[in-house]
N, CA, C and O atoms as a GROMACS GRO file, in nm:
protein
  280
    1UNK      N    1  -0.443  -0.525   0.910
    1UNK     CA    2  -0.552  -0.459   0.977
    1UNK      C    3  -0.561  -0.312   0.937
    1UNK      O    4  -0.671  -0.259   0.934
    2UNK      N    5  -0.451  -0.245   0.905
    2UNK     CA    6  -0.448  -0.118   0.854
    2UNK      C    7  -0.507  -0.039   0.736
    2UNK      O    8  -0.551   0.074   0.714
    3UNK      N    9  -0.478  -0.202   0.645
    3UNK     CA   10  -0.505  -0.191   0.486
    3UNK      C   11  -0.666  -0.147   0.499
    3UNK      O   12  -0.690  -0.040   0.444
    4UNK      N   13  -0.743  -0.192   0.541
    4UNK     CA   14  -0.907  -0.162   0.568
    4UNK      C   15  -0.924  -0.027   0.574
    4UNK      O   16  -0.997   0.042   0.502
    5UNK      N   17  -0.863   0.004   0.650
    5UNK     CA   18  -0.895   0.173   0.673
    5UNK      C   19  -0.814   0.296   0.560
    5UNK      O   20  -0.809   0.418   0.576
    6UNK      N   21  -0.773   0.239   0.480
    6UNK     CA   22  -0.727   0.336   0.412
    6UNK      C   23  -0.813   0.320   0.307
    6UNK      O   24  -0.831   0.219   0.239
    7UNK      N   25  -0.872   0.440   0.296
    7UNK     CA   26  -1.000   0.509   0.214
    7UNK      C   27  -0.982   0.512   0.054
    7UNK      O   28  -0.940   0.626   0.036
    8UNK      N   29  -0.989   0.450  -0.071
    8UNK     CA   30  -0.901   0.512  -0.166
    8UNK      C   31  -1.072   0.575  -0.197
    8UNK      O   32  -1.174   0.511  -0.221
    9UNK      N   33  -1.052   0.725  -0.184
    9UNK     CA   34  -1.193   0.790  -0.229
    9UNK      C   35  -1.090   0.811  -0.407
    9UNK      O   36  -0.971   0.793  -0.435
   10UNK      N   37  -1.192   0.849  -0.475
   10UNK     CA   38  -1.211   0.830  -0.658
   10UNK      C   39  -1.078   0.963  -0.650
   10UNK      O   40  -0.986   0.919  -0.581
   11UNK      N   41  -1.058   1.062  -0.686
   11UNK     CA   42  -0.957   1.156  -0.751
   11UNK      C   43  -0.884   1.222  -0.624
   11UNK      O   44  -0.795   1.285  -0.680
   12UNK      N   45  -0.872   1.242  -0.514
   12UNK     CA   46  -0.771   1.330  -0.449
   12UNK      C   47  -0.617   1.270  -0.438
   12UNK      O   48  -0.608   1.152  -0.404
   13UNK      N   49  -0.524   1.326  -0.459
   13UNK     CA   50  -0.388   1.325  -0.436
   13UNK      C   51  -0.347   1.204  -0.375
   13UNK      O   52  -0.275   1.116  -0.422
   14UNK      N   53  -0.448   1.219  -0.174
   14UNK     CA   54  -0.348   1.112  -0.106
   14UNK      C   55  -0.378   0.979  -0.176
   14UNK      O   56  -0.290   0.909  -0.225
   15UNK      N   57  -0.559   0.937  -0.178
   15UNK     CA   58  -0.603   0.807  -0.199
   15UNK      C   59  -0.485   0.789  -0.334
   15UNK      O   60  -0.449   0.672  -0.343
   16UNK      N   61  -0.411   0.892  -0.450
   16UNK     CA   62  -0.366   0.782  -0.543
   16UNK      C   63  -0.225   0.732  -0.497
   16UNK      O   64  -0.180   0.626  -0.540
   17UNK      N   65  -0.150   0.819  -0.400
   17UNK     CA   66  -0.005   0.765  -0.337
   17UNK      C   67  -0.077   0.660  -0.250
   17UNK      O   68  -0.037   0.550  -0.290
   18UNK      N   69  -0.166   0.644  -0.147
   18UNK     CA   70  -0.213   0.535  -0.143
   18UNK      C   71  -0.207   0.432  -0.196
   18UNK      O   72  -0.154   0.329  -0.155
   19UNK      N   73  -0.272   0.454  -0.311
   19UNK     CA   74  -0.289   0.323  -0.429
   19UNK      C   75  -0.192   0.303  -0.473
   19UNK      O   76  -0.173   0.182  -0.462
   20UNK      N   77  -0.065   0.374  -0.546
   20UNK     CA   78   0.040   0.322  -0.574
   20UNK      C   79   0.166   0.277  -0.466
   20UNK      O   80   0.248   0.191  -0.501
   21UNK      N   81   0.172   0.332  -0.356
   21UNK     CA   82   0.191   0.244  -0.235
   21UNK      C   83   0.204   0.098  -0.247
   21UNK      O   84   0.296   0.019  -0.259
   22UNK      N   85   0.042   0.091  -0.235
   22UNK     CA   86   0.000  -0.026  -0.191
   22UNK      C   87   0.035  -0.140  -0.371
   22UNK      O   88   0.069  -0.258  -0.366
   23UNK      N   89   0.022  -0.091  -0.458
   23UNK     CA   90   0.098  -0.139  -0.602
   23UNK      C   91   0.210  -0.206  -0.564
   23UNK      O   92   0.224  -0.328  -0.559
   24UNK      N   93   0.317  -0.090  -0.528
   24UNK     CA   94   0.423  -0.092  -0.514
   24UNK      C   95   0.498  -0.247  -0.470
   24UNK      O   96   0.569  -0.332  -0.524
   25UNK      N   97   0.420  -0.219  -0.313
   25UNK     CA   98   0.399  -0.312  -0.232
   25UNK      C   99   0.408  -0.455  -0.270
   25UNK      O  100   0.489  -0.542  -0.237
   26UNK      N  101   0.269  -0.456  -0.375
   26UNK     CA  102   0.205  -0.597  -0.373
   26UNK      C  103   0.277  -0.641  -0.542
   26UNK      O  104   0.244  -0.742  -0.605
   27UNK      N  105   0.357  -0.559  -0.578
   27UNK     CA  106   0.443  -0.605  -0.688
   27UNK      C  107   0.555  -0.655  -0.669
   27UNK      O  108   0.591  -0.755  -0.731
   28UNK      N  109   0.627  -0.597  -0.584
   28UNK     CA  110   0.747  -0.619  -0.524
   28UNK      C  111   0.748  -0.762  -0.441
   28UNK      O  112   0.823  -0.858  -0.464
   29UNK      N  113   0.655  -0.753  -0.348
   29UNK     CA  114   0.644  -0.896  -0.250
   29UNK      C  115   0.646  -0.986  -0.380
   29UNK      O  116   0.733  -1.071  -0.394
   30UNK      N  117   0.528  -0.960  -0.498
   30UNK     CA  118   0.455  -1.156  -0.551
   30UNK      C  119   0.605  -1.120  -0.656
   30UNK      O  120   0.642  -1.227  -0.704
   31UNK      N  121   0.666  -1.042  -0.688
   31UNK     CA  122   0.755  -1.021  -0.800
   31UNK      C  123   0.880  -1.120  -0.710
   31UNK      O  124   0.944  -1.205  -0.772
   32UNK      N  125   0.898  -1.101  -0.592
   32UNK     CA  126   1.040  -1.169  -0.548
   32UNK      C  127   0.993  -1.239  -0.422
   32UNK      O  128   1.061  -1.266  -0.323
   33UNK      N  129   0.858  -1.266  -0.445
   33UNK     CA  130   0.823  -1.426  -0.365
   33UNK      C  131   0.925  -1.527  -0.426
   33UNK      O  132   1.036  -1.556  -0.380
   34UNK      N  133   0.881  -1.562  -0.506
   34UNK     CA  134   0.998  -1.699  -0.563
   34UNK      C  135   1.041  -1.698  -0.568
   34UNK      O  136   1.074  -1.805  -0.618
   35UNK      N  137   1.165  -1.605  -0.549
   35UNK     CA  138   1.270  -1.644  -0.492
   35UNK      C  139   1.255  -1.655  -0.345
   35UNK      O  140   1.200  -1.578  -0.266
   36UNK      N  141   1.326  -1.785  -0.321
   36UNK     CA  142   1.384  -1.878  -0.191
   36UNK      C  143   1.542  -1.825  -0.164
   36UNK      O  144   1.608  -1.873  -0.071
   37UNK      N  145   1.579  -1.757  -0.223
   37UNK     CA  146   1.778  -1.794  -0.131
   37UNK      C  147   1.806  -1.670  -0.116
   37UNK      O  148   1.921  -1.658  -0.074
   38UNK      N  149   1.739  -1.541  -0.134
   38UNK     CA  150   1.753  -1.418  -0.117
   38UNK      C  151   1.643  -1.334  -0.041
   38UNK      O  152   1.551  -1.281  -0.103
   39UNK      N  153   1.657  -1.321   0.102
   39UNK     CA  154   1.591  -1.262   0.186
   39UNK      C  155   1.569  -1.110   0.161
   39UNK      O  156   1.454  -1.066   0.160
   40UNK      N  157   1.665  -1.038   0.144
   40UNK     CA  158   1.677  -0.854   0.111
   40UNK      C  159   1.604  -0.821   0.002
   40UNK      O  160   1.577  -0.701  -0.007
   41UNK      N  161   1.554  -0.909  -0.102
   41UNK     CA  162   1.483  -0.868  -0.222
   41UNK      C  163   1.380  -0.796  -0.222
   41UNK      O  164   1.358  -0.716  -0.313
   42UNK      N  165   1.267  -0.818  -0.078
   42UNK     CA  166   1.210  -0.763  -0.048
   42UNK      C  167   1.234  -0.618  -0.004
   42UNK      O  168   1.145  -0.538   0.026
   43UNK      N  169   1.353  -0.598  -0.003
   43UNK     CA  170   1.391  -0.428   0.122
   43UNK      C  171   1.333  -0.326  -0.056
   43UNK      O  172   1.378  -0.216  -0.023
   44UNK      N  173   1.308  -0.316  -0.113
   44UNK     CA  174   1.252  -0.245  -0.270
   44UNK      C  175   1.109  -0.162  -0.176
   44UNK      O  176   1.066  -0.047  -0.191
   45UNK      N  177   1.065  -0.267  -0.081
   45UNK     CA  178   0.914  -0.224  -0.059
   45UNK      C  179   0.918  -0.127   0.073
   45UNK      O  180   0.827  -0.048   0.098
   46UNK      N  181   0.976  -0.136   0.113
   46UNK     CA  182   0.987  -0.085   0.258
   46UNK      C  183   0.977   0.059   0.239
   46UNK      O  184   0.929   0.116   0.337
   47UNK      N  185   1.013   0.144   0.128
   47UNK     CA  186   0.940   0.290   0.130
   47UNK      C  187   0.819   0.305   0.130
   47UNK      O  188   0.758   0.396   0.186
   48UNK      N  189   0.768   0.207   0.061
   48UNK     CA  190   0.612   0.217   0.065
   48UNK      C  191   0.546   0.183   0.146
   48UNK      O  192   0.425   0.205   0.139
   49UNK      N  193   0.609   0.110   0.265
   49UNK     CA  194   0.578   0.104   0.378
   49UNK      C  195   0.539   0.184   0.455
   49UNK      O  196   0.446   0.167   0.533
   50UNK      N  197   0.621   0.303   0.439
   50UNK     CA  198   0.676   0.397   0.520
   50UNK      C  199   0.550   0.502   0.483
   50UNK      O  200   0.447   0.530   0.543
   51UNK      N  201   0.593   0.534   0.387
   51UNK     CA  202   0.496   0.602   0.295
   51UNK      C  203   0.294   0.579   0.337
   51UNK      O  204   0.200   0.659   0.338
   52UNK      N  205   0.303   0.438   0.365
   52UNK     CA  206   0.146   0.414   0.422
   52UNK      C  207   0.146   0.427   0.569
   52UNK      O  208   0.040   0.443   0.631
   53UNK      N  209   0.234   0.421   0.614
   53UNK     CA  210   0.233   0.416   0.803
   53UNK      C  211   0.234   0.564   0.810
   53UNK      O  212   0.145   0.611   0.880
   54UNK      N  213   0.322   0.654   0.747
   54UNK     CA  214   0.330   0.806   0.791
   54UNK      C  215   0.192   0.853   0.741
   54UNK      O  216   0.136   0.938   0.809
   55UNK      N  217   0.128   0.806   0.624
   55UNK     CA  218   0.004   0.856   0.594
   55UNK      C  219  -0.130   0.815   0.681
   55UNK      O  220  -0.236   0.876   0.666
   56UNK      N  221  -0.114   0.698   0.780
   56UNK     CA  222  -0.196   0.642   0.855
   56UNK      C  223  -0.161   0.757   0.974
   56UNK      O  224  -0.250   0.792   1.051
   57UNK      N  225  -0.052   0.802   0.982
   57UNK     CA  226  -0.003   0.858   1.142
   57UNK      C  227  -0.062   0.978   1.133
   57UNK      O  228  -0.122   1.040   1.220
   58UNK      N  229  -0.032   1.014   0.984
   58UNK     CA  230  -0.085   1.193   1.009
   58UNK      C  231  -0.237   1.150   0.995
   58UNK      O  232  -0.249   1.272   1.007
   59UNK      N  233  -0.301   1.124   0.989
   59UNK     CA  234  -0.426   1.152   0.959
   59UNK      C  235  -0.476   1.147   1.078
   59UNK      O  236  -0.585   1.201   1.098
   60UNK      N  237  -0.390   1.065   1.206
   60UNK     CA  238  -0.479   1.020   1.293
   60UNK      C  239  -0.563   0.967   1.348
   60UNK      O  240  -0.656   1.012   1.415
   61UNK      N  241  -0.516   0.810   1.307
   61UNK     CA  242  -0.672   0.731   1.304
   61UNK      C  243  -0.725   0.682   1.404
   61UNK      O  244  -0.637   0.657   1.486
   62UNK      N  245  -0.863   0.646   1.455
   62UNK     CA  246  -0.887   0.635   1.613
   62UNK      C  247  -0.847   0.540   1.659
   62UNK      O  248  -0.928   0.510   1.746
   63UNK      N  249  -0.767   0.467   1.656
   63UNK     CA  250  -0.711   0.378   1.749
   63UNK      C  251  -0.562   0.483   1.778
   63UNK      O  252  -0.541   0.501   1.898
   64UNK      N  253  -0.493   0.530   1.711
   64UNK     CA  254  -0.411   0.653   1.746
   64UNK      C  255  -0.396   0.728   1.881
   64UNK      O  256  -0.311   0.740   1.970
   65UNK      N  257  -0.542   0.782   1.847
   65UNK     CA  258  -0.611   0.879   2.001
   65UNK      C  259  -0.616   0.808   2.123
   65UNK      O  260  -0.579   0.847   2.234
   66UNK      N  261  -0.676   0.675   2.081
   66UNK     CA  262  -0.713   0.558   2.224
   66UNK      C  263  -0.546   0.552   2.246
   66UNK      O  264  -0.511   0.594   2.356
   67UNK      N  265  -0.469   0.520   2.183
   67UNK     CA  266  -0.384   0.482   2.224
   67UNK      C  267  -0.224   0.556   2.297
   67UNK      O  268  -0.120   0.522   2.354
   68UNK      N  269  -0.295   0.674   2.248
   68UNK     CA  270  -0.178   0.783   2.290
   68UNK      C  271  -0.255   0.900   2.408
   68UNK      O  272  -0.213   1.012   2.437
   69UNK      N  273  -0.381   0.830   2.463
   69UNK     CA  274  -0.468   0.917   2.557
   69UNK      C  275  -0.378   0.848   2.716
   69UNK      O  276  -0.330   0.741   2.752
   70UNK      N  277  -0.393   0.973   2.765
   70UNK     CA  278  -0.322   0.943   2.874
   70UNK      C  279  -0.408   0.901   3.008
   70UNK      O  280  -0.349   0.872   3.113
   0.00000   0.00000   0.00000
């Protein structure tokens, strides 16, 4: 649900850590999908995880506000 809202506009900085993020991501998962007997193969992606959640947090997106309004 997150992936939607992240904007990749054409040349600024964040949209390309964005994009390679989200690379990162989707290389890592289909790269060590097939393997079956090794669960941790995946832990490679989890910075880029991080990397898209802290960039979703700072920006502040409106479900953020709704959700941290008191």
């Amino acid at each position: 649900a997150a992936a939607p809202r992240l904007r990749f506009r054409g040349g600024d900085r964040a949209s390309r850590t964005r994009l390679l993020a989200l690379c990162w991501i989707g290389f890592v998962m289909l790269f060590f999908t097939f393997s079956t007997t090794q669960e941790y193969y995946s832990l490679p992606c989890y910075p880029a995880v991080a990397l898209l959640l802290g960039a979703s947090l700072a920006t502040g997106l409106p479900w953020l506000r709704y959700v941290t309004r008191a």
